[in-house]
C-alpha positions, 0 to 999 in steps of 0.5 A, spaced: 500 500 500 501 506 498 505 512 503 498 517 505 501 523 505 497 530 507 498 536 503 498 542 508 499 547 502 498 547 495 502 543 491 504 544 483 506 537 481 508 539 473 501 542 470 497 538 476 495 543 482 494 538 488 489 541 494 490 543 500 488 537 505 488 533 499 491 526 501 496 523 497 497 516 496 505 514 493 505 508 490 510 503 493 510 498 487 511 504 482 518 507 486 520 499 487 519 497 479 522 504 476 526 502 471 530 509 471 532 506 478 532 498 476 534 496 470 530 490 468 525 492 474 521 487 471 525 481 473 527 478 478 534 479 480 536 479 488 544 480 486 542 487 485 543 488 492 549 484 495 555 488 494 561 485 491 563 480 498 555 477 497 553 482 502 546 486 503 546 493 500 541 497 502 537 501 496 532 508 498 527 505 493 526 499 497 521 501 502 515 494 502 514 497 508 512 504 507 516 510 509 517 516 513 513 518 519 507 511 516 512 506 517 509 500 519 510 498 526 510 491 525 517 491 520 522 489 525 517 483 528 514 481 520 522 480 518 524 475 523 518 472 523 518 471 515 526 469 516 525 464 521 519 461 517 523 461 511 529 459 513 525 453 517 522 451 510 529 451 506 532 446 511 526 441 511 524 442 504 525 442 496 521 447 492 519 444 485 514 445 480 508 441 479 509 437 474 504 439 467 505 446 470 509 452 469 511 458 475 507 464 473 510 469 469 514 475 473 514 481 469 511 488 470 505 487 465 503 480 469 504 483 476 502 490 475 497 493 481 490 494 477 488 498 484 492 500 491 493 492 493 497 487 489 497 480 490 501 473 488 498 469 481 495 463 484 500 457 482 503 450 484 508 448 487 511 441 491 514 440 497 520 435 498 521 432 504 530 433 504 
């Protein structure tokens, strides 16, 4: 979901005036697949965030849990969570496609938000037991 933001004064945005009391909503899909800023957005690439030594480099344009004073609360707790979760899954399973289908496609026209939301394409995978 986007970042709301109250304007406390009129805003000229290129030949768009923006009210004052208007609230303003970036898109965080939009900043995180710019393709001024990502070459290739569209495909899935995690090495462009590790440095040279294969570690984590932080980007400004990454921001899934919103930025400013709006930040999720929960960021800290909903990382390790999630980091627990998978690395658990990763050690007790296999992911593999089911066989006779295929992984959905990743790109900007099959993952582009028609709203504010975005969710995940329904697929199939399975798991193995290591």
């Amino acid at each position: 979901m986007g970042v709301p933001h109250r304007s406390t004064e009129e805003i000229k945005v290129g030949e768009y005036t923006i009210p004052k009391d208007t609230t303003i909503f970036g898109s965080l899909y939009h900043i995180m697949h710019d393709p001024e800023h990502f070459e290739k957005p569209e495909q899935f690439k995690p090495e462009r965030f590790l440095n040279s030594q294969g570690e984590f480099k932080a980007d400004e344009r990454v921001i899934p849990f919103g930025t400013g004073k709006r930040v999720c609360l929960g960021q800290t707790l909903a990382e390790k969570e999630f980091f627990i979760f998978f690395t658990g899954l990763m050690q007790k399973f296999v992911l593999k496609h089911a066989p006779g289908t295929a992984l959905p496609a990743y790109g900007i026209d099959s993952t582009n938000p028609k709203d504010i939301l975005r969710s995940a394409p329904n697929y199939q995978v399975n798991l193995i037991h290591r």
